[in-house]
C-alpha positions in Angstrom: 25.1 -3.2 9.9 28.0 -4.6 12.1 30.8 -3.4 10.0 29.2 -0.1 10.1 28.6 0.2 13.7 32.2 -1.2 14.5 33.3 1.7 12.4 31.2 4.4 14.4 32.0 3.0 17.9 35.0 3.2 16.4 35.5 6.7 15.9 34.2 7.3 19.6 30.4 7.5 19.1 28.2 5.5 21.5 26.5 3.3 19.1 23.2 0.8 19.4 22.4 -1.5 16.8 18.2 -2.0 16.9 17.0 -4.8 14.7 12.6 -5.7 14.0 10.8 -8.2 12.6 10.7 -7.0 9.3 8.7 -9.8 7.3 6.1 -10.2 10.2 4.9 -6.9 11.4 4.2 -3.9 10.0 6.1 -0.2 9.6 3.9 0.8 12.6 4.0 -2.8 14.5 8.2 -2.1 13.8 8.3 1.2 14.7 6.9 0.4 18.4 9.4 -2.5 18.5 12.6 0.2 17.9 10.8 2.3 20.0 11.1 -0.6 23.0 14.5 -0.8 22.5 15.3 2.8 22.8 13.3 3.5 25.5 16.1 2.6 27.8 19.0 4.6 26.0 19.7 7.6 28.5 21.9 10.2 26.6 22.9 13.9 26.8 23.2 14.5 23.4 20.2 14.3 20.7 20.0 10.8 18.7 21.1 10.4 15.0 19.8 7.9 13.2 21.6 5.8 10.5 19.2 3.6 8.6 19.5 1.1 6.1 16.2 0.7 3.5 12.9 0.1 5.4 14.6 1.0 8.7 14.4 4.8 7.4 11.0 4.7 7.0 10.5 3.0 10.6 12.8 5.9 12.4 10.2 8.4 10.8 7.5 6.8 12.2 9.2 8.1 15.0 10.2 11.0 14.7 7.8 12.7 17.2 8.9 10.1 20.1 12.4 11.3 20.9 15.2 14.2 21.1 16.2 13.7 17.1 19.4 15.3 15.6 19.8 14.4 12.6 20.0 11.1 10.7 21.9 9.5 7.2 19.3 7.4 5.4 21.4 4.2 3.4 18.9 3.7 0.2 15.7 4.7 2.3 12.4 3.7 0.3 10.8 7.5 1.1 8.6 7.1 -1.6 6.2 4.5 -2.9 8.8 1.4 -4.2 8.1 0.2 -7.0 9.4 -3.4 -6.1 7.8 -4.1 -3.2 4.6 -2.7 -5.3 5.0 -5.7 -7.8 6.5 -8.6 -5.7 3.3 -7.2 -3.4 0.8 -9.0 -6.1 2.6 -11.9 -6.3 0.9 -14.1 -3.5 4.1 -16.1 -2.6 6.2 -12.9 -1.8 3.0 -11.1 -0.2 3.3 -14.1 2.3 6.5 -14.0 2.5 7.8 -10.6 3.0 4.8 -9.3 5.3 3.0 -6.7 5.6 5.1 -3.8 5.7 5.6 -4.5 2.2 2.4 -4.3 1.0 2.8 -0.6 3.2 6.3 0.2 0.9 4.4 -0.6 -1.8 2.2 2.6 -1.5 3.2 6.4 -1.3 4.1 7.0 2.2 2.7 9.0 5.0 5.1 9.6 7.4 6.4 12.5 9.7 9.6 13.8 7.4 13.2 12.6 8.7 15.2 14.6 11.3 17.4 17.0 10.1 20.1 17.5 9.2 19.6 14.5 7.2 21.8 13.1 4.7 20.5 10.3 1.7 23.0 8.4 0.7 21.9 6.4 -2.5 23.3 3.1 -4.3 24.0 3.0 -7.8 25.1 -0.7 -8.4 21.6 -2.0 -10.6 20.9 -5.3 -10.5 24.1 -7.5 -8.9 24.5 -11.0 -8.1 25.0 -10.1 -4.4 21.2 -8.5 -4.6 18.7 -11.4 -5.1 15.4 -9.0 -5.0 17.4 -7.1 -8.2 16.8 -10.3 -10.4 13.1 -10.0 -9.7 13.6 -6.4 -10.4 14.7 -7.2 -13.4 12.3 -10.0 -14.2 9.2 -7.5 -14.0 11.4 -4.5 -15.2 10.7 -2.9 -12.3 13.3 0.2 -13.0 13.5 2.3 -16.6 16.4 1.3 -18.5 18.6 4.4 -17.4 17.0 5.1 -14.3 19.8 5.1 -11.0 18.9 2.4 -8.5 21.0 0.1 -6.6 18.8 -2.7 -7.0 15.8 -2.2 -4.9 15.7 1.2 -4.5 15.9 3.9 -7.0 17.1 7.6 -6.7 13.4 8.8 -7.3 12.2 6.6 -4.6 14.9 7.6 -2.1 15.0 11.5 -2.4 13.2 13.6 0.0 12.2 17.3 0.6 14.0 17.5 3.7 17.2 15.7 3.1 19.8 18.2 3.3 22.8 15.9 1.9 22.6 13.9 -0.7 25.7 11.2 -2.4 25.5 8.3 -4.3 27.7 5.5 -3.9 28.1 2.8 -6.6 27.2 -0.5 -4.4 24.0 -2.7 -4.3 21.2 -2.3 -1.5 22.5 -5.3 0.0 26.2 -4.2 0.6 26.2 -0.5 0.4 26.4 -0.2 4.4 30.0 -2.3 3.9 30.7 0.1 1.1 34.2 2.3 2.1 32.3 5.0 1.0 29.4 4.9 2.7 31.1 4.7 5.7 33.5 7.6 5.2 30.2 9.7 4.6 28.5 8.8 7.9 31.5 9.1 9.7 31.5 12.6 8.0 28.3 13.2 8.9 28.7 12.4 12.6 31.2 14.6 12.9 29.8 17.6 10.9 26.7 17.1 10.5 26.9 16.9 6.5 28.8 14.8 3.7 30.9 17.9 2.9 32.0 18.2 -0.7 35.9 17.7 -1.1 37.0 15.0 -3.3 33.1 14.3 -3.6 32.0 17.2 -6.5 30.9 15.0 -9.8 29.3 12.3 -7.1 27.0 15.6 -4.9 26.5 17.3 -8.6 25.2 14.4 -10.0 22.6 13.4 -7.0 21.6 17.7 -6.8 20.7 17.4 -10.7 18.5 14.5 -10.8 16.9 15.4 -7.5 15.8 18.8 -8.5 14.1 17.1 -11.2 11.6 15.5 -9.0 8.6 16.9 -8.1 6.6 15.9 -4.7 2.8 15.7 -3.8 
């Protein structure tokens, strides 16, 4: 997330990059560990969150805790993901990844994301820059014409309460590097939305396959 930070402090926004222990704790166990961090920030203006993948899932965990206003989610799992589901049963990954993604692995039960929040979604498949894609594609993980950038899919990453949604054609892995991506939070920040100029097939596209979903 450097490049991305370095792009936000960049464009005059006090910035702090939280990091967890990913593979050792779980959402809950991670969520108290951001929480640490944060507990010393003294601001006047509301938080945003910008999350990459599980990190989403960890700021809504707590999104009860502090003075929220908005967030942009980079390929946030908000839904039960179907990769961490399989590489869950294999004993080697189980050990390896942790438990949180055993927890991924399931339909989720968190508090919904501050809003206004924006999704923005990769649409690169599998990629050599994406190792967890080859295993994706091992246990066909994703339907043959189903958007995913890798490791998380469209269906996966939409949520009721997004109020901006974009997808951006990079892997899971890069898409925080992505020009992009960054233009969009940047946009965001400053807005508080993507916007839609120069950005119509990209939003149209997203909208339609969204509204397809339905939620429990």
């Amino acid at each position: 997330m450097a490049r991305l930070e370095a792009s936000i402090a960049g464009a005059g926004f006090e910035t702090r990059n939280l990091t967890y222990r990913s593979r050792c704790c779980s959402i809950r166990e991670a969520a108290e560990e951001v929480s640490a961090q944060l507990g010393d920030l003294r601001i006047e203006h509301p938080l945003i969150g910008v999350t990459h993948s599980m990190g989403g899932v960890v700021m809504r965990a707590l999104a009860s805790r502090f003075n929220w206003g908005g967030c942009v989610m980079l390929g946030p799992p908000n839904h039960a993901s179907g990769l961490a589901a399989s590489t869950s049963r294999i004993r080697l990954f189980r050990w390896l990844m942790g438990p949180a993604c055993i927890e991924l692995g399931q339909e989720l039960r968190w508090p919904d994301p501050p809003r206004p929040c924006g999704i923005i979604v990769g649409t690169a498949g599998m990629t050599f820059d994406n190792p967890p894609s080859w295993l994706a594609g091992l246990r066909a993980v994703f339907d043959r014409d189903e958007v995913h950038d890798g490791t998380v899919s469209l269906q996966e990453a939409v949520h009721p309460a997004a109020t901006d949604l974009a997808l951006v054609d990079a892997s899971h892995t890069r898409m925080m590097n992505h020009p992009e991506t960054i233009a969009l939070v940047l946009k965001f920040l400053e807005t508080g939305g993507f916007g839609t100029a120069g950005m119509e097939p990209t939003m149209a596209g997203a909208m339609t396959q969204a509204d397809s979903l339905h939620y429990g």
